[in-house]
N, C-alpha and C positions, 0 to 999 in steps of 0.2 A: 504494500500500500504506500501509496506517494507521502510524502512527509505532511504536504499541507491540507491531507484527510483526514491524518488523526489528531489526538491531543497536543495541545501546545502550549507553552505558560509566557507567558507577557510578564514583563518588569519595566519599571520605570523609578526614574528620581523626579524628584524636585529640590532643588538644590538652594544656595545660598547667591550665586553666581554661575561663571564659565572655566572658571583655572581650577583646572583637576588637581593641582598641585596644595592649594590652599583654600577651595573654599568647600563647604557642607554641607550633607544630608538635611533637610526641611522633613520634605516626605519619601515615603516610596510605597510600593506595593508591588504583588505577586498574583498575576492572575491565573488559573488555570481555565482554559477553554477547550472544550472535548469538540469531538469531530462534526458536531451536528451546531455547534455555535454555541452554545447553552454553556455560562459561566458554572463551570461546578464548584469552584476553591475561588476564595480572593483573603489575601493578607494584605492589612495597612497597617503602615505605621504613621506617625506625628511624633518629631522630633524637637529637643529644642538642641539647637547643634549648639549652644555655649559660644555663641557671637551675636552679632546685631545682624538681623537680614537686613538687607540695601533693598530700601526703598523698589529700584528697579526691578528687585527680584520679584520684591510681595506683590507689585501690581501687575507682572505675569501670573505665578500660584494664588496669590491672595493671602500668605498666610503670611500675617507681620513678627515683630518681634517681640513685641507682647502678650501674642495669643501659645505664639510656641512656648512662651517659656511659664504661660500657665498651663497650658493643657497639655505639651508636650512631652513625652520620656526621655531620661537622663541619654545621651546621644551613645554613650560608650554599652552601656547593653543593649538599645537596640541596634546598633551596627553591629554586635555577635549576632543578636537573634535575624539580623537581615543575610549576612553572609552563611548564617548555619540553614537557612531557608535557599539560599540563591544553590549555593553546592548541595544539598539535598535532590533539586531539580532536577542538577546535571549528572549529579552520579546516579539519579535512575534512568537518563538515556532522553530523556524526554526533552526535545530541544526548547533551548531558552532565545525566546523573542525579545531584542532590547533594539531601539530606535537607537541609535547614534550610539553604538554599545562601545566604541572607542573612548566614549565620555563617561555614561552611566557606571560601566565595570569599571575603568580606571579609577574614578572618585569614590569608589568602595572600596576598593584597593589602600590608596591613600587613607582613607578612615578607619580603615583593619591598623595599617601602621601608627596610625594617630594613637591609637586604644592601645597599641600592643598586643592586638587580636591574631589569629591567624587567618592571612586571606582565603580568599575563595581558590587562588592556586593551591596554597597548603595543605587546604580543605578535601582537594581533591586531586590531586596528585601529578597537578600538572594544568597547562591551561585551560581555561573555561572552555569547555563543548562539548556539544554542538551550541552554537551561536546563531542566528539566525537575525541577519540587521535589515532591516526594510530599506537604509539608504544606503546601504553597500549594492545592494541590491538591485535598486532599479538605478543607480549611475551605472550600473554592469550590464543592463540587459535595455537601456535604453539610454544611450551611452549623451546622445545630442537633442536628445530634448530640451529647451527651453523653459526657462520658468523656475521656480523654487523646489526644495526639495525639503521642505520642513514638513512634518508629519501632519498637521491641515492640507498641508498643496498635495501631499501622497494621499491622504482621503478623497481630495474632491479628483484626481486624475484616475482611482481605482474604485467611484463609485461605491467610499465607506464613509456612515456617520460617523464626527466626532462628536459628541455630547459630552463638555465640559472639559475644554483641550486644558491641560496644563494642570490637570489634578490627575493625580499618580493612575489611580486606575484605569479610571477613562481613558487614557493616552497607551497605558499600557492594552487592552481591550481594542483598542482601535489599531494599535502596532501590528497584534495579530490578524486581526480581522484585514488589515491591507498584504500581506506576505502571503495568507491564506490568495487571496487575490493573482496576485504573482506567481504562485506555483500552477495555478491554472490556466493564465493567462500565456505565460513564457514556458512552455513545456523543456525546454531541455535546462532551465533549473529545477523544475516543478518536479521532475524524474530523478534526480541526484539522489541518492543516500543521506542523509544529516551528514555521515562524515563527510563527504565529499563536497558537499555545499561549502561545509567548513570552512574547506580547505580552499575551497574558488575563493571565498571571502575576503581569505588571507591574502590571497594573491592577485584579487580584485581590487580592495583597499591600498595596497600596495602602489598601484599602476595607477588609481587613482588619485594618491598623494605626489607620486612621483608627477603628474601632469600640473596638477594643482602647483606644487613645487615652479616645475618650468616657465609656466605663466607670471606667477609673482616675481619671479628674477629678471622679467624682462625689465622692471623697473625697482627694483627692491633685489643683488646679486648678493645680499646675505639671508633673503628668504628660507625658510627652514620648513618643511611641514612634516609631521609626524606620520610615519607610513605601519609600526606596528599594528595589528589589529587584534583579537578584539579589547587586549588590553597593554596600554603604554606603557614599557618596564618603565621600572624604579631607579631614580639616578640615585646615586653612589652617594 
């Protein structure tokens, strides 16, 4: 059976910012979606990540810095109880859906180190997968299309609601529901094995960055762009 038939789990952040390096978990969740659509599992969390979220961030998710750090859990055990959920997923085979999973995984990463946790590599024994990125994905398989490529422009191009963009679930639910999309749409990823999708990803993101890279040098020849996927090792 094709990958995008059966079960599939959605993840998502909401974070404090964009620097994987230094900023934090707000929210996240864990969806699981079976082959027929129908949500069977969702985990949320609400964070207070132990900083001030930036104005900019809360008027994307909504969530300020006085509501996190009332309502919110201490950030250092819910980043265990996120990453002993996230490696759970993948050590039963079941592939993990993450939008921009170069970002999401990396700043779980970072926040396992933050804690002193063990990450989701530790966890399981090696890199996250199968992985499964919707915009790895369709820069791969529809390589010169125009237009944006943010997880609203991949609903409205693959004919999926989002209901309630930018809160963990919903985005996560909707990441799925457009990859579901794509494996039906694009038959020779739609056919791939999880492992082998994997593995195009890796090597898709790659070719990706590498272009992206080339472009920005034509005016900027100290451009740099990040080509690991699905998560940025850790500098030294």
């Amino acid at each position: 059976m094709s990958w995008h038939r059966g079960t599939l789990v959605g993840f998502d952040l909401e974070t404090t910012g964009t620097d994987v390096e230094n900023d934090r978990i707000v929210t996240a969740a864990l969806v699981r979606l079976e082959a027929d659509g129908t949500v069977a599992e969702q985990r949320t969390w609400l964070l207070d990540p132990g900083v001030a979220i930036p104005e900019q961030a809360s008027a994307i998710h909504g969530i300020g810095t006085d509501h996190a750090r009332e309502h919110g859990a201490r950030a250092a055990p819910a980043v265990e109880e996120i990453a002993h959920a996230v490696a759970e997923v993948l050590r039963s085979g079941v592939p993990l859906v993450v939008m921009n999973a170069r970002y999401d995984l990396s700043l779980l990463d970072r926040e396992c180190r933050r804690y002193g946790l063990l990450s989701v590599d530790e966890r399981v024994g090696g890199a996250p997968s199968p992985v499964i990125d919707p915009l790895v994905i369709d820069k791969h398989v529809d390589k010169y299309r125009r237009g944006k490529r943010a997880l609203q422009a991949l609903c409205d191009h693959y004919g999926v609601t989002l209901d309630g963009a930018h809160e963990a679930s919903a985005d996560a639910v909707a990441a799925v529901r457009v990859v579901r999309r794509m494996g039906e749409r694009h038959r020779p990823v739609g056919t791939l094995p999880p492992a082998e999708l994997h593995a195009l990803q890796i090597r898709a993101a790659a070719e990706q960055s590498a272009s992206l890279q080339a472009y920005l040098r034509r005016s900027d020849p100290a451009a740099v762009v990040e080509a690991s996927w699905p998560v940025i090792p850790r500098s030294r």
